[in-house]
C-alpha positions in Angstrom: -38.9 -10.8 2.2 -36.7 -13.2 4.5 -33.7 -11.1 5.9 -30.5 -12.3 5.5 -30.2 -12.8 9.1 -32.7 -15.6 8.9 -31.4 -17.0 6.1 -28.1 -17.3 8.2 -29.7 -19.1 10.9 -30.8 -21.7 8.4 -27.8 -21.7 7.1 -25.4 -22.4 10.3 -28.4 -24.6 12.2 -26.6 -28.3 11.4 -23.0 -27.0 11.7 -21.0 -28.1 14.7 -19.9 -25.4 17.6 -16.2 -25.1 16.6 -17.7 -25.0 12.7 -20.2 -21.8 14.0 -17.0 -20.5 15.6 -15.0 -20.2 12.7 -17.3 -19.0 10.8 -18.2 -15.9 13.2 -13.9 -15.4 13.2 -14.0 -15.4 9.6 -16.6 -13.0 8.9 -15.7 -10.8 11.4 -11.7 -10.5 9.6 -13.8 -10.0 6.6 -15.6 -7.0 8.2 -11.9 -5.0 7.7 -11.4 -3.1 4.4 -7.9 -4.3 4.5 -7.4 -2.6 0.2 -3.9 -2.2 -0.1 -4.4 -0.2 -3.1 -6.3 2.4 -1.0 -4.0 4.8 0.8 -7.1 6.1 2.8 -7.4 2.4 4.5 -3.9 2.2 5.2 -4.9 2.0 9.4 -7.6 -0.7 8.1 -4.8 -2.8 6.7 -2.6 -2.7 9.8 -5.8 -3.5 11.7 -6.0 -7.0 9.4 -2.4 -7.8 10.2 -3.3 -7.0 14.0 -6.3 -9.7 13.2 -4.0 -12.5 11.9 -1.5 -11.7 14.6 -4.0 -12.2 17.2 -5.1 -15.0 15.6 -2.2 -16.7 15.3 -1.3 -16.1 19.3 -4.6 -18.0 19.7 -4.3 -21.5 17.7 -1.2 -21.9 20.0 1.8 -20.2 17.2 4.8 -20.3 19.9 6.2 -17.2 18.4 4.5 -13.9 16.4 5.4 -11.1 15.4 4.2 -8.0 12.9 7.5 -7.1 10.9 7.2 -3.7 9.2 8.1 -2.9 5.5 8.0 0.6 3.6 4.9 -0.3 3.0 2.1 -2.9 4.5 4.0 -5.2 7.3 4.0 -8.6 7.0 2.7 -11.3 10.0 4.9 -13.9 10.9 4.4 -16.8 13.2 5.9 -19.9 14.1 5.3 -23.5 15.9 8.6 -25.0 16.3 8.6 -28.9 17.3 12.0 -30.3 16.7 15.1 -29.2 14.2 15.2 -32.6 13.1 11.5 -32.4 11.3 10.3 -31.1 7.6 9.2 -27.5 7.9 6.5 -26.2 6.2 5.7 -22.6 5.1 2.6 -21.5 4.6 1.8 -18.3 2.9 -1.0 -16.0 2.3 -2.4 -12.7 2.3 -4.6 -10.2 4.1 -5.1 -7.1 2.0 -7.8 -7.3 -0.6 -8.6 -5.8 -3.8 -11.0 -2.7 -3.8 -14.7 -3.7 -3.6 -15.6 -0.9 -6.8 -17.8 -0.4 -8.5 -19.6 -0.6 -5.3 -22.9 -0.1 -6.8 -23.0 -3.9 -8.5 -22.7 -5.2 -4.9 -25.9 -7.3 -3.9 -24.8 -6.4 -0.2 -21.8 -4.1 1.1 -18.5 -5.8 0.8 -17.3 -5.5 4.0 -20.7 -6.8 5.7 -20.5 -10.8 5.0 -23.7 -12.1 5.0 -24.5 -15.9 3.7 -26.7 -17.0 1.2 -27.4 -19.7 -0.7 -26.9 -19.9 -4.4 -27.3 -22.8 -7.3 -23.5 -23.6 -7.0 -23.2 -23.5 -2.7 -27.2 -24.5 -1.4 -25.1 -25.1 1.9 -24.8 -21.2 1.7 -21.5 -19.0 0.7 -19.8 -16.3 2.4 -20.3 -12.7 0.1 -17.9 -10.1 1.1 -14.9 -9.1 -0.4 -12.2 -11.1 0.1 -13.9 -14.2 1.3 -12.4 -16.0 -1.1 -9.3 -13.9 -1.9 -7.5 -14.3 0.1 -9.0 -14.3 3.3 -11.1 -17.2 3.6 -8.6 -19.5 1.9 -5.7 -17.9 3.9 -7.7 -18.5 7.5 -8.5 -21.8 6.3 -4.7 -22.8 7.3 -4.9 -21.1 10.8 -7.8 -23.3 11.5 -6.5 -26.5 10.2 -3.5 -25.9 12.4 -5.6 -25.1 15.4 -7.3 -28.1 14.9 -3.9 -30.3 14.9 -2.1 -28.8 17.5 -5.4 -29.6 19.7 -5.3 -33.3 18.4 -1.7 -33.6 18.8 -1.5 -34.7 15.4 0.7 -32.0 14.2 4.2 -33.7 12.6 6.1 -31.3 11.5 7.0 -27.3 12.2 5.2 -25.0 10.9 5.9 -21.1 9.8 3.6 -18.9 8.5 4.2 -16.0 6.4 1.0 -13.4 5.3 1.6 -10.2 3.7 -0.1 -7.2 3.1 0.6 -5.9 -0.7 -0.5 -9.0 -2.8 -2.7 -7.1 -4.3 -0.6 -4.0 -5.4 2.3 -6.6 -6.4 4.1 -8.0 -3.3 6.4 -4.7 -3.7 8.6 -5.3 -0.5 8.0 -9.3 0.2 11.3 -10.4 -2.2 13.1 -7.9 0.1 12.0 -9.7 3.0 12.3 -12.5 1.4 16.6 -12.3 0.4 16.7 -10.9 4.1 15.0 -13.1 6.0 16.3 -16.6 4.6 17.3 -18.6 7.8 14.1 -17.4 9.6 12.1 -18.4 6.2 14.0 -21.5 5.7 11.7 -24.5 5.2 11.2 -28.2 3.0 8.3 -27.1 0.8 5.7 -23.8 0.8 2.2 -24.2 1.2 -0.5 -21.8 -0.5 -4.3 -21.6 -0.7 -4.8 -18.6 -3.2 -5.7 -20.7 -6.2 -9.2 -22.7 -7.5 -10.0 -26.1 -8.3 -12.0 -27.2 -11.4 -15.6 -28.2 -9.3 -16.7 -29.2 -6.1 -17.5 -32.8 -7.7 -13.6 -32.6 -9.4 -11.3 -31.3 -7.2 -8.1 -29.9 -9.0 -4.4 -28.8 -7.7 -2.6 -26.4 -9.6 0.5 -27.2 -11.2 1.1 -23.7 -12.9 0.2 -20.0 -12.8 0.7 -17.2 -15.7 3.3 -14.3 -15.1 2.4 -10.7 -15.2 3.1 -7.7 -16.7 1.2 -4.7 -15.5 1.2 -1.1 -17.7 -0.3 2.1 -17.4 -0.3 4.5 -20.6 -1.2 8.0 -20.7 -1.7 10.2 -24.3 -1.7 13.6 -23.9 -2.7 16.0 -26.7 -3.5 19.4 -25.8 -2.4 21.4 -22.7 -5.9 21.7 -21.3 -9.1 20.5 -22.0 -10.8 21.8 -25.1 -14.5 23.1 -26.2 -15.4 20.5 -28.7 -17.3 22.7 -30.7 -14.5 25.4 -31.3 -11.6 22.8 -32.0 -13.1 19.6 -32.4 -12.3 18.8 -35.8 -8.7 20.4 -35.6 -7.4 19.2 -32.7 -5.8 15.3 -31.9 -8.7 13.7 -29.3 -6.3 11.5 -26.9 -9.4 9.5 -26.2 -10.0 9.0 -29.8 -6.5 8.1 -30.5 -6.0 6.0 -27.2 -8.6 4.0 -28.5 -7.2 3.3 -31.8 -3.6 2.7 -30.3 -5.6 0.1 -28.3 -7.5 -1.7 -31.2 -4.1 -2.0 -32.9 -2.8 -4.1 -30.1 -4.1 -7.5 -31.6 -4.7 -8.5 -35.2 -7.2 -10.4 -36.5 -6.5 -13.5 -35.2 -6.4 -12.3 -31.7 -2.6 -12.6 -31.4 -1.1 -9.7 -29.5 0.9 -8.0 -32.7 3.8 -6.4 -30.1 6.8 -7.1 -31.9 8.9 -10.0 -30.3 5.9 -11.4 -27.5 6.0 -14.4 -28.6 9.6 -15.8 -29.2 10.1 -17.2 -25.7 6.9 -18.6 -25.3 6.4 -21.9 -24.6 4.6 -24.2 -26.9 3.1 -27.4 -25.5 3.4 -30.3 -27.6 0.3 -31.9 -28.2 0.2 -34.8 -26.4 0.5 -32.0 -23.7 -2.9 -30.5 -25.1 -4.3 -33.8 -25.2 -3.9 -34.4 -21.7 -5.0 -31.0 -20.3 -8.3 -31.5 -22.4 -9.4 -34.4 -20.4 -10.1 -31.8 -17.8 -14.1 -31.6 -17.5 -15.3 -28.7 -19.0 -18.7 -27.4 -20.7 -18.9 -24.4 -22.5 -22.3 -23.5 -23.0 -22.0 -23.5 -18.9 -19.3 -21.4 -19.1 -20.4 -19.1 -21.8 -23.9 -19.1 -19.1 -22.0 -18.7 -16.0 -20.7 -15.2 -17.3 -23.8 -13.8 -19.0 -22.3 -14.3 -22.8 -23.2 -15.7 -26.4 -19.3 -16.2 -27.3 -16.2 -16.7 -26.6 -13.7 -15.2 -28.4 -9.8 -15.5 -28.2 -6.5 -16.2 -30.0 -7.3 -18.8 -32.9 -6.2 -22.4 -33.0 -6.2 -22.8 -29.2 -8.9 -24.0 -27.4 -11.1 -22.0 -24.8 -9.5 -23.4 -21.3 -5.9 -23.0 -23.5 -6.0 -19.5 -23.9 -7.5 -19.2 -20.5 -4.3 -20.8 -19.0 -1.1 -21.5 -21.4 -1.5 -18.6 -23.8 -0.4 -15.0 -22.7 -3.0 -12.7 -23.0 -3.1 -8.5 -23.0 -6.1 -6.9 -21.8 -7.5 -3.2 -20.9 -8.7 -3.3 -16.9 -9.6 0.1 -17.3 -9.7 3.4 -19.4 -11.1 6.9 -18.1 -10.4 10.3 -19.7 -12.7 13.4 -20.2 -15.9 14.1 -18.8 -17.5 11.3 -16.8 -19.9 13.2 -14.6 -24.1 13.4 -14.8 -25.5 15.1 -17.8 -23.1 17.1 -20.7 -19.8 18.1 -21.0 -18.6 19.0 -24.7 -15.2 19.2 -24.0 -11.8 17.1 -26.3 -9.7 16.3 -23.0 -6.2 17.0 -22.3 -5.3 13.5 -21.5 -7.0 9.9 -21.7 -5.6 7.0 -19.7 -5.6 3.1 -19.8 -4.6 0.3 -17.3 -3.3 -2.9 -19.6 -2.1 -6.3 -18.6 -0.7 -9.2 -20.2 -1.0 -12.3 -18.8 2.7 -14.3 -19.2 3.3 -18.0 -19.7 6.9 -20.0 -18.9 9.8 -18.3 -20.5 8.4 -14.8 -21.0 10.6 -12.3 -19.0 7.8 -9.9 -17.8 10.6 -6.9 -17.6 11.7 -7.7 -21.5 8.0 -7.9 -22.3 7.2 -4.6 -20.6 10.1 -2.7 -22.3 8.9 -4.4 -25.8 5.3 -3.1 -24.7 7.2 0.3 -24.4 8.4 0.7 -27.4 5.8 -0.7 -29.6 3.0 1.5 -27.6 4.7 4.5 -28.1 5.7 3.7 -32.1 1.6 3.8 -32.4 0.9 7.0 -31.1 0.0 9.5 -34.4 1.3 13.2 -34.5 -0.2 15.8 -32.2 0.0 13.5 -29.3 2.8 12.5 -26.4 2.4 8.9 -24.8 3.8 8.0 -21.9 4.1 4.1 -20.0 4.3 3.2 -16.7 5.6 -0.3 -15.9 3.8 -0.7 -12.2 4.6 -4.3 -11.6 4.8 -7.9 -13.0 5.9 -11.3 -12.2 7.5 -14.6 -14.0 4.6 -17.7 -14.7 5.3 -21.2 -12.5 5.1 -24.4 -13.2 5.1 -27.3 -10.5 6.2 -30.6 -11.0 3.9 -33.6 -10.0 6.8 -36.1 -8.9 7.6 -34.6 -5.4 6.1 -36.0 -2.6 4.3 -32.6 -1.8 2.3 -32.6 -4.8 1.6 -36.6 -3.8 0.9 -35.7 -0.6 -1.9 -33.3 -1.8 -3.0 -35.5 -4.2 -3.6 -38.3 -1.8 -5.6 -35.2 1.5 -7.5 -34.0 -2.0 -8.7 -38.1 -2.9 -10.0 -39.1 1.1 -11.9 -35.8 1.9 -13.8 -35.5 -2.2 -13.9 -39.0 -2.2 -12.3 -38.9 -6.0 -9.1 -38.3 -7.1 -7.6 -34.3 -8.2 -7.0 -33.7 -11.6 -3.3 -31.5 -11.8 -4.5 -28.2 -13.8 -3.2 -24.9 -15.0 -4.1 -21.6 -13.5 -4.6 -18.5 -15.6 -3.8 -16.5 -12.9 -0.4 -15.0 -11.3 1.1 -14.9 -7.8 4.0 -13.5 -9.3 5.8 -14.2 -6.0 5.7 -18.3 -6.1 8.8 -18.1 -8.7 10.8 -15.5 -6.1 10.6 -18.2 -3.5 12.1 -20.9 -5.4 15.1 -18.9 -6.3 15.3 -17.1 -3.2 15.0 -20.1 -0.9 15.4 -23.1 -3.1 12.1 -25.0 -2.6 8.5 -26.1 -4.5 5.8 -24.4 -4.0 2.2 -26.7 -3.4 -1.0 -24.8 -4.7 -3.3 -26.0 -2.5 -7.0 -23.8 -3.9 -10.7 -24.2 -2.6 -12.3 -21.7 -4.6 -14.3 -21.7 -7.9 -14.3 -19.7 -10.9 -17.5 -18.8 -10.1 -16.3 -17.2 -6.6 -16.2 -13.6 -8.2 -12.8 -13.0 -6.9 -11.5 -9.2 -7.7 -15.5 -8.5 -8.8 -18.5 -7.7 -7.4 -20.0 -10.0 -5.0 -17.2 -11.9 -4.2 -18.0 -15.3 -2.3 -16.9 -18.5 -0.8 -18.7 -21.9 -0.1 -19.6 -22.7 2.9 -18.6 -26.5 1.7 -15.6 -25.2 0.1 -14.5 -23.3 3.3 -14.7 -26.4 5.8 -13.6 -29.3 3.1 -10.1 -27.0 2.8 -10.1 -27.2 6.7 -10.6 -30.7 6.2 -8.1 -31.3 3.6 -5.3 -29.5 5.1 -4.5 -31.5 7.5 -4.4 -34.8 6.0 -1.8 -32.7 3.8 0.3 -32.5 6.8 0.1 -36.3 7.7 1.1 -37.3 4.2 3.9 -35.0 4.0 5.3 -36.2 7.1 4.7 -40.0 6.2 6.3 -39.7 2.7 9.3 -37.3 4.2 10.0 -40.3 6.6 10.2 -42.8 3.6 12.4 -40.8 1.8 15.0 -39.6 4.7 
């Protein structure tokens, strides 16, 4: 069997020096289990925002600093030319989601190795975070090293990478209202998205709000021998499950009363256009190991996949879970659900309507309580600023073809906070692929993908500059 070590060498033999060096100061930030959801890492997490600082110090940043919050801290840094230029923000991330269930891992997830696979034969980076949010994030730091060494840098620069994506960004709006002079820029710049295909690049002109619940049902006041009450006794897994099935009808339409008035309906010429995207479903259907797809009817796959809201269970545990038998009805069963917004919904309206219709399912002989933990408002970015031209025109020399403007299903509920807080467009500048396995097992990043974004970046920052002089 070739080691992975070999197949590294392989691998890294035709890139350049700087190319082998960021590669070795990637994988070694991806060495840090920097999960913000895992109070037992907390010293890992301030050792990743140690990483970036240091990093930052290094590409030449002419001030840093790690600013604490009551919960992860956030890095700053700064390369301040002259007043009198645009600014540009970039933001990002550090912390990462937890690598469970680790046992699906083809390697350990914080041990990057590269290997090569049908999508990336110029190898891709499998740890998590590579691609979330790590590899995209360090992607910037590069692509400003690089300019500062060429001179060719423009324009200021801030940066701004937090620790609690992940877990909901729960103190960055603080810092955010607080910090509004230091934070003050022309446009915000973020890699945390994906484009459609190496061979079609996309730029994402909209992301899906959140709304994330936990519910509990309780029945009895301790767990239960199955054979003495069973029969008798409310199951909260049993009903749990039920509550659960009732949440969508037939047609796959979420049946919480009110969801849908303030949703926004694309006309369809809208449809039309966002259909010329390439896309093949038996691929897709392949890609993820299925025979189906299913969804909400009348919308097509890629539509409910990006301007539908959704509700889904991310987990359910209750009961006994352990080897062998355990005949026991449990005291409690428990469920993690979360819809997927699009423009207009309020994600605190639709969590309080979640509420209400959750707990009018539950049956006698149970309690249900619900947890809102966090959520977030969906985004949309217009295509007439000279950002999104600017990206549009880095994106078209480096693929050689020209992006395609494309929907996200995901959420960074934090890109709407920025625009109200401090008045400006966000760009949603992505490298990665659907296929990356972000937030699963065996998370990865391209090689390719990884060093066109450092590419790509750049010529972003030229094109800015050149289109903010034309306008001024």
């Amino acid at each position: 069997m070739v080691s992975f070590v070999t197949i590294q060498n392989k691998l890294t033999m035709n890139l350049t020096t700087d190319q082998k060096r960021y590669l070795e100061e990637w994988m070694s930030f991806l060495r840090i289990p920097s999960v913000s959801a895992d109070p037992t890492q907390k010293e890992a997490v301030r050792q990743a925002a140690d990483w970036v600082k240091n990093a930052l110090d290094k590409v030449g940043c002419n001030h840093t600093e790690i600013i604490p919050t009551a919960g992860h801290p956030i890095v700053y840094g700064e390369h301040l030319i002259d007043s009198n230029l645009p600014t540009v923000l970039v933001y990002g991330h550090y912390d990462v989601q937890p690598p469970d269930p680790v046992e699906l891992w083809e390697s350990p997830p914080f041990e990057p190795v590269i290997k090569t696979t049908h999508l990336h034969p110029e190898g891709a980076v499998f740890a998590r975070g590579a691609c979330d949010d790590k590899g995209q994030m360090f992607m910037h730091i590069k692509a400003f090293e690089i300019m500062r060494n060429e001179g060719s840098l423009e324009c200021n620069i801030k940066f701004m990478i937090e620790g609690e994506e992940e877990v909901g960004s729960n103190h960055l709006e603080d810092f955010v209202k607080n910090n509004k002079e230091k934070l003050a820029c022309d446009v915000i710049l973020i890699s945390d998205t994906g484009m459609i295909s190496r061979e079609q690049p996309s730029i994402s002109t909209g992301l899906r709000g959140l709304s994330y619940m936990e519910v509990t049902v309780t029945g009895p006041n301790r767990d239960l021998h199955s054979g003495l009450y069973g029969g008798a006794v409310a199951n909260p897994i049993n009903v749990l499950c039920v509550m659960i099935a009732q949440l969508h009808d037939k047609n796959k339409r979420i049946t919480v009363p009110g969801f849908y008035d303030q949703v926004e309906e694309l006309s369809l010429n809208e449809r039309k256009v966002m259909a010329e995207a390439p896309f093949r479903l038996e691929e897709f259907k392949k890609s993820i190991g299925i025979q189906e797809v299913t969804g909400e009817e009348g919308y097509s796959n890629e539509e409910r996949r990006t301007i539908r809201p959704t509700l889904d269970v991310n987990g359910i545990w209750g009961g006994y879970t352990g080897e062998g038998a355990k005949t026991v009805i449990p005291s409690k069963a428990h469920a993690k659900i979360s819809m997927r917004l699009v423009p207009n919904q309020d994600w605190n309206e639709i969590s309080d309507l979640f509420r209400k219709h959750f707990q009018s399912l539950a049956p006698k002989g149970v309690t249900v309580s619900v947890q809102t933990h966090h959520g977030g408002y969906a985004y949309v970015t217009p295509t007439n600023n000279i950002a999104y031209q600017a990206a549009h025109q880095a994106y078209f020399e480096t693929f050689g073809i020209a992006p395609i403007p494309s929907r996200g299903g995901g959420s960074i509920p934090i890109v709407p906070m920025f625009e109200n807080e401090l008045g400006v467009k966000s760009i949603l500048m992505g490298f990665g692929l659907d296929s990356d396995a972000i937030h699963s097992p065996n998370e990865h990043f391209g090689l390719f993908n990884f060093f066109k974004g450092i590419e790509t970046i750049p010529r972003f920052y030229s094109h800015y500059c050149e289109l903010q002089k034309k306008t001024n």
